[in-house]
LUMGU-530871 format. One record per residue (C-alpha): x, y, z; residue number from 1. Coordinates in steps of 0.05 Angstrom, whole numbers, padded with zeros to 5 digits, always signed. Each point is the difference from the previous one (the first is absolute). Last residue first. Layout:
[[X,Y,Z],NUM]
...
% end
This chain:
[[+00614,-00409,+00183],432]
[[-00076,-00006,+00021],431]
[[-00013,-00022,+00053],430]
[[-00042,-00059,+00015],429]
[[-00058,+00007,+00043],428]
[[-00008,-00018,+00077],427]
[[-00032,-00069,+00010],426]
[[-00054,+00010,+00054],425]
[[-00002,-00058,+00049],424]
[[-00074,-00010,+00025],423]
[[-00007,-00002,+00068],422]
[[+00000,-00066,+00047],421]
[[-00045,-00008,+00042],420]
[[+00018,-00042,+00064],419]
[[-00019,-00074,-00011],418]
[[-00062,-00030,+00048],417]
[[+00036,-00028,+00066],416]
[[-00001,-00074,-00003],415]
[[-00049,-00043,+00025],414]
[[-00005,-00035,+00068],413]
[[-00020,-00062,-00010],412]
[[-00079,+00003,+00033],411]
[[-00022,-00031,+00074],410]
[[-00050,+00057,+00006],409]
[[+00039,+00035,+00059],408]
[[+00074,-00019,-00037],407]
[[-00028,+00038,-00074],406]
[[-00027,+00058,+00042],405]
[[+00069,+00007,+00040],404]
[[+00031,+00013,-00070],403]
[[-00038,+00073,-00009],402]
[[+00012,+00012,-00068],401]
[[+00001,-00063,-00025],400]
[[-00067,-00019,+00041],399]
[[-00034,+00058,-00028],398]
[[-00048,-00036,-00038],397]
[[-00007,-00048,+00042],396]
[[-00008,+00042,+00062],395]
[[-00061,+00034,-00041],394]
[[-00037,-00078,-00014],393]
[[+00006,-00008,+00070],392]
[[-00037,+00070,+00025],391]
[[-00043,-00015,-00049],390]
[[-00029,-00064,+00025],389]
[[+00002,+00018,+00066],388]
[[+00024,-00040,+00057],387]
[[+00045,+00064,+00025],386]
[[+00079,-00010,-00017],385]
[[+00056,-00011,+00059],384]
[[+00058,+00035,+00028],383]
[[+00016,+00040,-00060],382]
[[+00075,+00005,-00003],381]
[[+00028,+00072,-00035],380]
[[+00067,+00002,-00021],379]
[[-00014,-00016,-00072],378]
[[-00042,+00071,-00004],377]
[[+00049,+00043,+00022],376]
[[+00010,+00043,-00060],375]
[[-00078,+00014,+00001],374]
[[-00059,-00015,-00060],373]
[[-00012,-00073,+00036],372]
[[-00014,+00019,+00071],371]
[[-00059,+00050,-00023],370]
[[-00042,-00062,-00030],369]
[[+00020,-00038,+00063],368]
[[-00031,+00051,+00047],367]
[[-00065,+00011,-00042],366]
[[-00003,-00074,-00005],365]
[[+00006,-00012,+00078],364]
[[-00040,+00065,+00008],363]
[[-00061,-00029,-00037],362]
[[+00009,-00063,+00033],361]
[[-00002,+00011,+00071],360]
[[+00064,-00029,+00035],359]
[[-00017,-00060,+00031],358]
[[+00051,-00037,-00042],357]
[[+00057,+00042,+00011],356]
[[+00025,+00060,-00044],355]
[[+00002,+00054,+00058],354]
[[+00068,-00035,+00027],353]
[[+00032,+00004,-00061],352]
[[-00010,+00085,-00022],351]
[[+00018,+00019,+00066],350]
[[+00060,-00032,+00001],349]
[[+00018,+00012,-00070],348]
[[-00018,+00086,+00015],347]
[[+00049,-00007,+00061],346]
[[+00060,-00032,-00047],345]
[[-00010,+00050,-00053],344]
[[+00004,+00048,+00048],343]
[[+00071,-00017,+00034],342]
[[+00021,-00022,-00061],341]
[[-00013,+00081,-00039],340]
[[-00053,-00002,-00048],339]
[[+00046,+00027,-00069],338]
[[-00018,+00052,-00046],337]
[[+00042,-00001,-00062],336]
[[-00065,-00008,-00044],335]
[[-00037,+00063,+00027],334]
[[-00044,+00019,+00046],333]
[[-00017,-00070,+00030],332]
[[-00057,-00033,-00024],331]
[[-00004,-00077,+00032],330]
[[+00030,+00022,+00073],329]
[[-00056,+00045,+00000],328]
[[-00056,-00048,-00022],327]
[[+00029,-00055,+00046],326]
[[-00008,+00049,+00058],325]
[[-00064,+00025,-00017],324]
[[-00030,-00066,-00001],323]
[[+00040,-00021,+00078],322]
[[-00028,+00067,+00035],321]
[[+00028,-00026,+00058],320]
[[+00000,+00075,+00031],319]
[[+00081,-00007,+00013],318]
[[+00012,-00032,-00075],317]
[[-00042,+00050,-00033],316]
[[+00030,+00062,+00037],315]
[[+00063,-00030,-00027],314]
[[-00024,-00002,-00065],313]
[[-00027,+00078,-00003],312]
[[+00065,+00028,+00028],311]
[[+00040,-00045,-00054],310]
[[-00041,+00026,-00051],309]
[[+00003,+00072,+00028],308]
[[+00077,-00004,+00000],307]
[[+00007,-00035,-00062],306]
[[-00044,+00050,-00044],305]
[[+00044,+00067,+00029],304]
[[+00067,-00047,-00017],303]
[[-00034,-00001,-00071],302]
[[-00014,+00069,-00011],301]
[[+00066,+00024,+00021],300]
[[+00032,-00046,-00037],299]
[[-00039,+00020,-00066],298]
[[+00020,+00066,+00008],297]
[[+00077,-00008,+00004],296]
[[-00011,-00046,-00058],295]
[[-00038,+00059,-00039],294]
[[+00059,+00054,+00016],293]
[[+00056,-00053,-00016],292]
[[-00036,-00016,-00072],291]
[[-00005,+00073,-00017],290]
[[+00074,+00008,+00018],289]
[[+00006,-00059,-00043],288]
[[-00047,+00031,-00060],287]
[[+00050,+00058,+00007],286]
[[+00067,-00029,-00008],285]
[[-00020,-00050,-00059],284]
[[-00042,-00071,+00002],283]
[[-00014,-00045,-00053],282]
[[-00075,-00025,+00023],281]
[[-00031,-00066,+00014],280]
[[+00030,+00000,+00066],279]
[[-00040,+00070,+00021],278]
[[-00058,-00031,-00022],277]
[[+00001,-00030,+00076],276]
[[+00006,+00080,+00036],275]
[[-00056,+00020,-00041],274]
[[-00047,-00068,+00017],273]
[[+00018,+00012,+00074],272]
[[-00032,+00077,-00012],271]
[[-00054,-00029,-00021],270]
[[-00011,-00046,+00047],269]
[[+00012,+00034,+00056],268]
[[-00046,+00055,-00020],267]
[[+00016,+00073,-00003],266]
[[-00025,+00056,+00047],265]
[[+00069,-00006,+00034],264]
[[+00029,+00037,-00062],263]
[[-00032,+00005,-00065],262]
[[+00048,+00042,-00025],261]
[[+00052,-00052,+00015],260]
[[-00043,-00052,-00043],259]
[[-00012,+00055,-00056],258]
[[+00082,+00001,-00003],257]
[[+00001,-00075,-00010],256]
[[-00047,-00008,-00052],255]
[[+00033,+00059,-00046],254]
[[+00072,-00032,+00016],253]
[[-00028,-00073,-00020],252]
[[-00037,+00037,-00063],251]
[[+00070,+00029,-00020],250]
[[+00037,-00069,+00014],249]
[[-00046,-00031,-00043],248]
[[+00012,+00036,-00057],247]
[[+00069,+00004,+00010],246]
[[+00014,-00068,-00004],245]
[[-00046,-00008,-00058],244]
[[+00027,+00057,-00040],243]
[[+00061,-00051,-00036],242]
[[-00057,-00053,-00010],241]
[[-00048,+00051,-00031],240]
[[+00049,+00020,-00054],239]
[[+00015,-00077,-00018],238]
[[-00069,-00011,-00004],237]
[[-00019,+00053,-00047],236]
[[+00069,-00023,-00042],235]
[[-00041,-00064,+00005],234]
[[-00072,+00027,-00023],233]
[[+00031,+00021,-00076],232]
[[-00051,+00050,-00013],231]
[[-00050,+00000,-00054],230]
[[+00002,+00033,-00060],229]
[[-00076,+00030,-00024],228]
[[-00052,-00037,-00045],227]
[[-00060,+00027,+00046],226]
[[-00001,-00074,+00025],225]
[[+00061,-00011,+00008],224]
[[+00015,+00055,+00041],223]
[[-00064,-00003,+00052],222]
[[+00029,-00075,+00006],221]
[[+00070,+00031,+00021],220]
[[-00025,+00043,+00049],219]
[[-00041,-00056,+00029],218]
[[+00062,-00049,+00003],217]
[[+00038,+00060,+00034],216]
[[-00046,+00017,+00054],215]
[[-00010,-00067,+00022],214]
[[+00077,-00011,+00000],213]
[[+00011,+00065,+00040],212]
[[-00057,-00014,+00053],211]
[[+00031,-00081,+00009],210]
[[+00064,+00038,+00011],209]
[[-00023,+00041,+00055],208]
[[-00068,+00028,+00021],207]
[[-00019,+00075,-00009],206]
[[+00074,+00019,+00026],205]
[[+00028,-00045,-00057],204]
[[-00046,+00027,-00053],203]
[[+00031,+00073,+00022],202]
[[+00063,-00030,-00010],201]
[[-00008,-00020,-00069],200]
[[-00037,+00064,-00012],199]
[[+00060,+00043,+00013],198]
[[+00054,-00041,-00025],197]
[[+00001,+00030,-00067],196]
[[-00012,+00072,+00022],195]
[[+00057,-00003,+00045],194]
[[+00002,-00018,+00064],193]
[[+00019,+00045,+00068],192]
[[-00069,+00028,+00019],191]
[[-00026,-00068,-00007],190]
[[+00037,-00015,+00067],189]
[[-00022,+00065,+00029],188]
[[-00077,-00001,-00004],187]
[[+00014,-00086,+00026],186]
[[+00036,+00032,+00065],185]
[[-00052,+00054,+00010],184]
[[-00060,-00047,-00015],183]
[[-00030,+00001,+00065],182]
[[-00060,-00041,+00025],181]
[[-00016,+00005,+00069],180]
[[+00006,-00067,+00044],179]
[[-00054,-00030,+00027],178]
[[-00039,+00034,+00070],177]
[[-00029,-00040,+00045],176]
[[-00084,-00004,-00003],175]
[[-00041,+00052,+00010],174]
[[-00050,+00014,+00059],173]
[[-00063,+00010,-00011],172]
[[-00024,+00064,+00024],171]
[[-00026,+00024,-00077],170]
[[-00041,-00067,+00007],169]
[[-00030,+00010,+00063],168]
[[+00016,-00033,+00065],167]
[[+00002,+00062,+00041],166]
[[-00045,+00047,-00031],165]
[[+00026,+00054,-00046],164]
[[-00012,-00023,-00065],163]
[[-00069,-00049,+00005],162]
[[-00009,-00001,-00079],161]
[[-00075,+00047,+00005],160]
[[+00048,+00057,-00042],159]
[[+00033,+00016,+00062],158]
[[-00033,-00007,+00070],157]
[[+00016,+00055,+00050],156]
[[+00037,-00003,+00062],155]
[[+00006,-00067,+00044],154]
[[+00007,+00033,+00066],153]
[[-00030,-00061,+00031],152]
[[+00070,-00017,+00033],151]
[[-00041,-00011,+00061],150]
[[-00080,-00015,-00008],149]
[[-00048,+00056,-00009],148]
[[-00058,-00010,+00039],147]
[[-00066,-00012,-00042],146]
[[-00042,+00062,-00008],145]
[[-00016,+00023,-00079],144]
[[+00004,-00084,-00018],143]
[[-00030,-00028,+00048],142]
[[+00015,-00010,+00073],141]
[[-00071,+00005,+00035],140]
[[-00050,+00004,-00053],139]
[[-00021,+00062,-00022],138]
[[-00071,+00021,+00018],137]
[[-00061,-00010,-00046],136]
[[-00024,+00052,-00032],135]
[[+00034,+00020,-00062],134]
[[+00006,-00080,-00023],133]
[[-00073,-00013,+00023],132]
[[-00026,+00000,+00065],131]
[[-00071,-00022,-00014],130]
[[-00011,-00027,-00064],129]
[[-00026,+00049,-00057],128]
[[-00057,-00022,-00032],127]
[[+00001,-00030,-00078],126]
[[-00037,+00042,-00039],125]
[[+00061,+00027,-00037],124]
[[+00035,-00064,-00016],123]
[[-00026,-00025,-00075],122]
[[-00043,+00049,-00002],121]
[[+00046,+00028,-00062],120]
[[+00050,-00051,-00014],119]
[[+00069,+00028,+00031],118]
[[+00042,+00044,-00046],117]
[[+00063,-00038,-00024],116]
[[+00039,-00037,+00027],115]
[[+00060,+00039,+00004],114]
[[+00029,-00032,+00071],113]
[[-00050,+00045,+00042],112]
[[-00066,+00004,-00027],111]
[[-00012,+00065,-00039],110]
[[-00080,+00038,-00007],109]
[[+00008,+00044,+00048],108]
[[+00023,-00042,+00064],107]
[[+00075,-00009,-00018],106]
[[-00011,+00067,-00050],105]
[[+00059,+00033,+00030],104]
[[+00051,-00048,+00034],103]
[[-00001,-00010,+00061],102]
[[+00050,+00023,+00053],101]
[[+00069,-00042,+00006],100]
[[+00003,-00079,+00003],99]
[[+00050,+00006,+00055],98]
[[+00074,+00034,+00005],97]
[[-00004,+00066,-00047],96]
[[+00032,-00006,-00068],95]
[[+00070,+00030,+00003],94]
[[+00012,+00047,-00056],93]
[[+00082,+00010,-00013],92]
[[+00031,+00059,-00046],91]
[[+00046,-00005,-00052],90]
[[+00052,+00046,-00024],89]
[[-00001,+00046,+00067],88]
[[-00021,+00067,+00001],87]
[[+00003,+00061,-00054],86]
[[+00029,-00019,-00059],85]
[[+00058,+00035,-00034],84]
[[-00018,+00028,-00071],83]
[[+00035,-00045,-00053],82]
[[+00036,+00037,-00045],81]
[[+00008,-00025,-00076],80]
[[+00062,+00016,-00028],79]
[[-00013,+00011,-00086],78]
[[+00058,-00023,-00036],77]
[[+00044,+00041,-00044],76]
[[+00035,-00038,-00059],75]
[[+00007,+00070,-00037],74]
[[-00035,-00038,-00061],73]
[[-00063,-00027,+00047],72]
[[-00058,-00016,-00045],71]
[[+00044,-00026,-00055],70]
[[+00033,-00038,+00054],69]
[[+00075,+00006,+00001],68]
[[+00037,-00057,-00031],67]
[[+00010,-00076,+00014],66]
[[+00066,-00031,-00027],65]
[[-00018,-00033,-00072],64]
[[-00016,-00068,+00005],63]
[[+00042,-00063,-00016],62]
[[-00032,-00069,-00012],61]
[[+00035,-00081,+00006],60]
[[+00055,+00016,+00045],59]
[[+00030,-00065,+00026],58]
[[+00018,-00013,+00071],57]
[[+00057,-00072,+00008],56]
[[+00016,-00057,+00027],55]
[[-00070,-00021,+00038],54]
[[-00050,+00041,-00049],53]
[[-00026,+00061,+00011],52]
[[-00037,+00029,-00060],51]
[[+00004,+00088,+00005],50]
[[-00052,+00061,-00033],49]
[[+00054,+00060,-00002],48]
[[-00013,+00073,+00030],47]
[[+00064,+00038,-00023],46]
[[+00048,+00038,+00038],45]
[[+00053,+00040,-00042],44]
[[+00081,-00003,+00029],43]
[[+00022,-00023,-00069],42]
[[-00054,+00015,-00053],41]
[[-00034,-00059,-00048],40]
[[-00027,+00009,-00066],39]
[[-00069,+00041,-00010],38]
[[-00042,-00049,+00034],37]
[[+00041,-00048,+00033],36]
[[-00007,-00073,-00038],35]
[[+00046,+00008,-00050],34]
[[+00052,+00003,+00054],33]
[[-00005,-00073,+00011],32]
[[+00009,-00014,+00068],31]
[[+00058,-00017,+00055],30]
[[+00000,-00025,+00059],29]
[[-00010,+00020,+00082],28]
[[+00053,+00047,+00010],27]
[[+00024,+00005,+00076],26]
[[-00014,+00061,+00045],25]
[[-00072,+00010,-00007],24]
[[-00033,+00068,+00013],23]
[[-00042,-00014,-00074],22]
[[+00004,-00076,-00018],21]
[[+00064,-00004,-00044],20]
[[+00006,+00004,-00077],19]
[[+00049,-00022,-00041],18]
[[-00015,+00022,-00080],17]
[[+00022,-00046,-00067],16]
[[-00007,+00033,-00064],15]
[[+00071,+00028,+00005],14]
[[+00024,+00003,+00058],13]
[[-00043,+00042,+00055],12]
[[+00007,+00006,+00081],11]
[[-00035,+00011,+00065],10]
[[-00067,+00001,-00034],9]
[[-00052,+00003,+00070],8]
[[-00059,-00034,+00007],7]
[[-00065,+00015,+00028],6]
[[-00043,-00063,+00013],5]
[[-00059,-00042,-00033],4]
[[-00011,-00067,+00011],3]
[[-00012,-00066,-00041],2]
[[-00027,-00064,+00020],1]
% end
């Protein structure tokens, strides 16, 4: 798709002109001077109709340079003054609490809600109770003389959505903050290419090689189709390879500095995920002192996370709170989190002498289903399984994770189901 900017001719040989876009500081190609109207002048800006493609920006239509208005030769422009208003830009209405006074025409002839007129003798002859709505007395506590309750400064509704009142939706609290988005690093990477590798690169930011690749097979079709020369897609490839490195060390940089403008508002996660790309990415002077800065972060989070979880299991272990203790022990903060042996021994104990026979046997299965997703899991010896048909059937299937199961129901003791292994990722060959 072709757009139109200003260009500037920076230089002239022969039938052949190089222009540059206008304020630029590097030439962008070279045209056909045929195609400025009136032959080409060095130093003259031009409005030119441009086709990006991925080596290269082709002018396909010059324009003259725009000139005075016919309606406006001394290029004067009319200021238009805007008077200074008097009060505030917008102005608030609060409706009044209650259903308000009536409407006119409630009684003459209107039914409240837009009904329409009511039927004619349809209601008039009917008598008036006693004590109707204007006689009879308020109840005690309604609406216009209930007490008002503390923290029942509520203020005004806003647009019937509940803003203002505790629990409404503009109250709600938000979530933790993700990293901001910068593009400071990435702005001054493509800052330094030249024309050609401009749009490689800018493929690479949008999503790597596989980005580049797509974009090349569908420049070429367009080509081929409209009878035009392709592009050779390995000398493409070749380019993107060499910016690859850089590439993703500008996006790295750009992550990383949103992460440290996050600051504490940031999410463990996230910020671990910054601090792991880290290994994925050729490194220079300032990404490491970017690196440091997150790291030094990160600890602090983590050794904040490991003192409340080790708060919160020890309270476990002294209030005999055996299910919380297994779930704590089963999600620690993070992977390098260890139960220390003096715990882990308490939390066994515990956790083998409630798994007896008499035990009841929702919390025998609700104890043993815990059991199995901790680290100390083959230390634990039930002292007996309930008569239940499901409880049974459950200590068989975890009978090679907890081996006491297997001796208690007279089973071989099976072996300890494989660790998982990952996926080896072959790294690519280089090329020489």
């Amino acid at each position: 798709m072709s757009r139109r900017i200003e260009i500037e001719i920076t230089s002239l040989n022969g039938d052949v002109a190089t222009w540059r876009a206008a304020g630029a500081k590097l030439p962008k190609g070279t045209l056909a001077a045929s195609l400025i109207p009136g032959g080409p002048v060095v130093g003259a800006v031009y409005r030119a109709d441009i086709e990006q493609f991925m080596e290269r920006m082709e002018v396909t239509a010059v324009l003259p340079p725009k000139t005075a208005s016919p309606l406006d030769p001394r290029n004067e422009r009319v200021a238009l003054i805007v008077a200074d208003t008097k009060g505030p830009d917008v102005t608030v209405t609060y409706a009044p609490k209650g259903r308000g006074p009536r409407r006119d025409g409630d009684r003459d002839g209107a039914r409240p809600g837009g009904r329409g007129p009511k039927r004619e003798g349809a209601s008039s002859d009917r008598p008036k109770r006693e004590g109707g709505p204007a006689e009879r007395p308020k109840r005690e506590g309604g609406p216009s003389e209930r007490p008002k309750r503390d923290g029942d400064d509520r203020g005004p509704k806003r647009d019937g959505r509940g803003a203002g009142r505790p629990g409404g939706r503009s109250e709600r609290p938000s979530g933790p903050a993700t990293p901001p988005l910068t593009t400071i690093h990435r702005n001054a990477f493509l800052a330094t290419l030249s024309p050609e590798q401009l749009p490689v690169a800018e493929q690479l930011l949008r999503g790597g090689m596989p980005s580049v690749r797509s974009a090349v097979a569908e420049q070429n079709k367009k080509a081929t189709e409209q009878g035009r020369p392709t592009i050779d897609a390995a000398t493409i490839e070749r380019i993107a390879e060499d910016l690859l490195t850089k590439t993703n060390l500008a996006m790295w940089k750009d992550r990383a500095a949103g992460a440290l403008g996050a600051g504490k508002e940031l999410r463990l996660r996230d910020l671990r995920a910054v601090v792991t790309s880290a290994k994925t990415v050729s490194l220079d002077d300032e990404a490491r002192a970017q690196l440091k800065e997150l790291q030094t972060s990160l600890n602090a989070k983590l050794d904040v996370l490991r003192t409340q979880w080790v708060e919160k299991l020890d309270g476990a272990v002294a209030s005999s709170n055996i299910a919380e203790a297994l779930r704590l022990v089963a999600r620690p903060p993070d992977m390098s989190t260890r139960v220390s042996a003096e715990t882990a021994v308490k939390v066994t104990s515990m956790v083998s002498e409630a798994l007896h026979a008499a035990q009841d046997v929702a919390v025998w299965m609700e104890l043993v289903t815990l059991a199995v997703e901790t680290s100390i899991r083959r230390n634990i010896k039930p002292l007996g399984i309930p008569a239940d048909e499901a409880a049974k059937a459950l200590a068989i299937k975890n009978a090679g994770a907890i081996p006491e199961l297997a001796k208690l129901l007279g089973m071989k003791v099976p072996p300890p189901p494989p660790p998982t292994k990952a996926p080896v990722r072959r790294s690519p060959a280089r090329r020489g």
